[in-house]
N, C-alpha and C positions, 0 to 999 in steps of 0.2 A: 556455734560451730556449724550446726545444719544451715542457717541463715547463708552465712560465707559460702558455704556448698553449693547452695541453689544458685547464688548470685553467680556463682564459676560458672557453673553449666547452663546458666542463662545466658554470657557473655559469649561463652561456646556456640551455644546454637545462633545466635546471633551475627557471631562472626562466618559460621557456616552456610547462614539464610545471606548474608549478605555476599560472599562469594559466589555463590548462588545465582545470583541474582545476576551478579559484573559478570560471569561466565556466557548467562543466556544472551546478557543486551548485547555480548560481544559477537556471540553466532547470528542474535537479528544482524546487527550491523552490516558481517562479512556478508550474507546471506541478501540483503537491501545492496551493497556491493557488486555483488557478484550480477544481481539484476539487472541495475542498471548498465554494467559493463556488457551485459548478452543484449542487452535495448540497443546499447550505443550503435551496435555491432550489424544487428539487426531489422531489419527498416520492418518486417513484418510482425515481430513480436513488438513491436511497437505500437504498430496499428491495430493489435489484438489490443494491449491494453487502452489504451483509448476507447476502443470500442466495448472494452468491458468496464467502463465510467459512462460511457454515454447509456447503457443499460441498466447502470445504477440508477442515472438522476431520469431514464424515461420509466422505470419502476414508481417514483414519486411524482409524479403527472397524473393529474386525474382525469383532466381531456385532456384534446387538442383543437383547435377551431384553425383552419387550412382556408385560404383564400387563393384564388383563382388568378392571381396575376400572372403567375409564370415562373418566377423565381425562383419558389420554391425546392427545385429540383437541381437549380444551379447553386442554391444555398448549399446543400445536401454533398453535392458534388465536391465545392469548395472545402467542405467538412473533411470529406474521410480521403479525398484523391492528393491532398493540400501538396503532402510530404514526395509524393513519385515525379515531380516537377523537375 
C-alpha cells in the first residue's frame, strides 16, 4: 500500500513540476513576444540590442590589429548607421 502511495504522490509532483514548467516557457514566450513587437516598433531599441551583441562578441576578442587604409571608419559607419537610411 505505501509503495502505491509514493507512486501517487510522485505522479502528483510530477504532473505539478511539469505544469510548472509549460506555465514559465509560456511567460518566456509572451515575454520574447512582446520584445520583439517593442523592436518592431522601435528603431532605437533596436539599435541598442545590436549594439549589446556587438559587446558580447568585442568581450571575446583578445586584440585587434587596424590597418591604415581608410575604411575602416566607413566599415564602422555602415555597421551601426545601416538601419536610419
Amino acid at each position: 500500500m505505501r509503495d502505491i502511495m509514493n507512486q501517487v504522490l510522485m505522479a502528483e509532483k510530477k504532473a505539478q513540476a511539469n505544469s510548472i514548467m509549460r506555465r514559465e516557457e509560456t511567460a518566456s514566450t509572451r515575454s520574447l513576444l512582446n520584445t520583439a513587437k517593442l523592436m518592431e516598433d522601435n528603431e532605437m531599441l533596436w539599435k541598442l540590442k545590436e549594439m549589446e551583441y556587438v559587446e558580447k562578441i568585442a568581450d571575446k576578442i583578445s586584440s585587434i590589429s587596424v590597418s591604415n587604409d581608410g575604411s575602416m571608419v566607413d566599415q564602422l559607419k555602415q555597421l551601426f548607421v545601416r538601419g536610419r537610411k
